[in-house]
N, C-alpha and C positions, 0 to 999 in steps of 0.2 A: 823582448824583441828577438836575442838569439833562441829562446824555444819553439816561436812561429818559424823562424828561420829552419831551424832542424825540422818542424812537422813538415812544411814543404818539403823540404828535400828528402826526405823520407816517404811523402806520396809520389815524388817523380821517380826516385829511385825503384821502386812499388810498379808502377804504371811502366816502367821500361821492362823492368824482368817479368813482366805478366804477357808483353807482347813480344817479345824477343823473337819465342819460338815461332812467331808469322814470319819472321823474318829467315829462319833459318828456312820453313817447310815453304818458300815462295823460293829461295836458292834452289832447291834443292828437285824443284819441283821444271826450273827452266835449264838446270844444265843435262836432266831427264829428256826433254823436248827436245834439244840441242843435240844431246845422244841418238835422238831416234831421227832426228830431220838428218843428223852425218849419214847414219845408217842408210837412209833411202837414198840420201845422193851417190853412195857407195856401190849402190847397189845396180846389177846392170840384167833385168831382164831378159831372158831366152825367147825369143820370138817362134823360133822352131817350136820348142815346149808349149809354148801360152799358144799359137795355134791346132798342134796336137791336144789339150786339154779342150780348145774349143770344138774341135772335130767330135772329140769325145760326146760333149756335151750334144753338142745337134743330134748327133748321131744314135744316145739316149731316147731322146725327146721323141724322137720320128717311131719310135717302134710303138708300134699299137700295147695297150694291155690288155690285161684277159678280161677286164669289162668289155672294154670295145671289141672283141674279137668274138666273145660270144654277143653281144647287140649282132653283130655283121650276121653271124648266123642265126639269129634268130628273124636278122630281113632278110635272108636267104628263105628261106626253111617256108616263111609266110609267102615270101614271091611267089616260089612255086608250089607252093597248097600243099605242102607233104607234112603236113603237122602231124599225124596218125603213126605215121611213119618213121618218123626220124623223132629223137630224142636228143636234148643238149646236156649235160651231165657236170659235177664239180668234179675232178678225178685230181687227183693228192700230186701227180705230174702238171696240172695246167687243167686247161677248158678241152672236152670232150664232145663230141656230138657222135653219137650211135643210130646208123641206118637198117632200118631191117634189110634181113637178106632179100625178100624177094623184090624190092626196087633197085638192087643192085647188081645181081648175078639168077641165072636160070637155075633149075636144079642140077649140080652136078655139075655146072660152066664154070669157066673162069672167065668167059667173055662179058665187058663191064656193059649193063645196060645203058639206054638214054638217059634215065631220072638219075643215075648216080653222075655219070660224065658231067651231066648240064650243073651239078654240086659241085663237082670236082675244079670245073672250068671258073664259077663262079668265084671259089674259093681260093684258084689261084690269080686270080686278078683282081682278089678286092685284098687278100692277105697275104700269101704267099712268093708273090713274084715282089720282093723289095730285097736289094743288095745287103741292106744294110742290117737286115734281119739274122741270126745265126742262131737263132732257136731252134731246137728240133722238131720234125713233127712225125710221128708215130702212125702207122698203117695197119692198123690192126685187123684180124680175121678169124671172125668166130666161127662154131657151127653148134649144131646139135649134137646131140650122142648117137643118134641111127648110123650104121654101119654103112659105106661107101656101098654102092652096087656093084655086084661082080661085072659087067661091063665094061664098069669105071674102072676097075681096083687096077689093071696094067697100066693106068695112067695116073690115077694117087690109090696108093694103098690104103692108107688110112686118112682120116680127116687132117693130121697133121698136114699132109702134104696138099690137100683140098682147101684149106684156110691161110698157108707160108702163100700156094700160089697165088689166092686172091687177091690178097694183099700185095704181095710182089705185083702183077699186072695195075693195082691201083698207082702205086708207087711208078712203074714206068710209064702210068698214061701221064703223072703231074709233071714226070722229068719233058715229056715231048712237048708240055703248055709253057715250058721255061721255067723250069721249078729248080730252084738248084740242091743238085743231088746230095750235095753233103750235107741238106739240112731233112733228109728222108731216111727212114728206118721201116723195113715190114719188118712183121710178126705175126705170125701165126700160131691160136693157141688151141683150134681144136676147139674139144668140147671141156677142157680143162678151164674155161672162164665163164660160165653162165650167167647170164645178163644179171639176175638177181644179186651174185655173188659180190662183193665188194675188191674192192684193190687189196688189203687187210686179206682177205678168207681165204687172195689168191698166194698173196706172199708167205703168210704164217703158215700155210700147209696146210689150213683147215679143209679144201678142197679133194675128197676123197671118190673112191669108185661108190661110194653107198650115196657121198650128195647129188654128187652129179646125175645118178638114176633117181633124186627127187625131185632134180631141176628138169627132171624130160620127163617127168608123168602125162602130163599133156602138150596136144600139137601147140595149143597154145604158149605154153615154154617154150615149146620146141620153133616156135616161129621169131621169139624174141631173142632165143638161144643165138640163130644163124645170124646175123649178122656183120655189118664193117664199123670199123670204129677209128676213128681221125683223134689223136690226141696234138694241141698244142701246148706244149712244153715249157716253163718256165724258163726255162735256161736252154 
């Protein structure tokens, strides 16, 4: 009788030290919970802050990406039938779109024709005129390698100052649409950036006097050479 007596008491003793440790990791587990519920009653949220992270966030949200910015101009581009004409590009800065010269300036002009303005306009009212934007966008102006006209040259001497101005005049038609200026840049590169050429061929210096008289063998280079180029900018 007392040996039944001991084998009981020896399964009970058994069965409590086998569940014990529920015991301890169930303690252990609501003075946890208790810590973290003090914590939050403790705790006394910034309103100012939690509104400025919300501003943030809308403020994210609303800015177009460089998919939808090139869609936009690719329903520009088809609006007005200049498919021929205009190219949209990946460029290592953002989305690109490249206009041949001759729809945008005369030979020799810095005066911006109708087909480029009616881009221009479009452009700053589907992408351009939003506050909340602070991307840059780049006005770029190309040319060919042909030597400025002596008529011309007391007004640009070289193509340098024939491709800054175009682009400058571009850049002050977008500021008069409500464009705001600080997020505008011209540049003029002459005939140091030949359409073919890459962003790469232009930065690493591969760009020499021998390529660039390969990039103008023909007028047809030379048509694709002249052009304006819009970059929008990641950042």
């Amino acid at each position: 009788m007392s040996s039944d007596l001991q084998l009981n008491d020896d399964s009970v003793e058994k069965k409590e030290s086998g569940g014990g440790w529920l015991m301890t990791y169930a303690d252990m587990m609501t003075l946890l919970f208790a810590f973290f519920v003090l914590l939050y009653s403790m705790s006394s949220p910034d309103p100012v802050k939690m509104s400025q992270v919300q501003d943030a966030m809308d403020e994210e949200s609303s800015l177009k990406s460089q998919s939808e910015i090139k869609q936009d101009f690719e329903e520009i581009i088809e609006e007005m039938g200049i498919e021929k004409s205009t190219n949209i590009i990946s460029d290592p800065r953002g989305v690109a779109i490249e206009m041949d010269g001759d729809i945008c300036f005369g030979s020799g002009s810095t005066n911006i024709k109708g087909t480029l303005q009616k881009v221009l306009n479009e452009a700053a009212n589907k992408l351009l005129i939003n506050e909340k934007d602070y991307r840059m966008v780049i006005i770029e102006g190309h040319t060919d390698s042909d030597k400025i006209p002596k008529k011309l040259q007391k007004f640009y001497p070289t193509n340098w100052e024939l491709s800054a101005a175009r682009a400058s005049n571009v850049v002050n038609y977008l500021i008069r649409q409500g464009v705001n200026s600080g997020r505008l840049q011209a540049s003029g590169y002459a005939d140091r950036w030949p359409a073919e050429a890459s962003w790469f061929d232009v930065r690493s210096g591969k760009i020499t006097d021998q390529t660039i008289a390969e990039y103008n063998v023909s007028e047809q280079q030379k048509q694709k050479n002249r052009r304006i180029k819009i970059v929008f900018t990641n950042n």
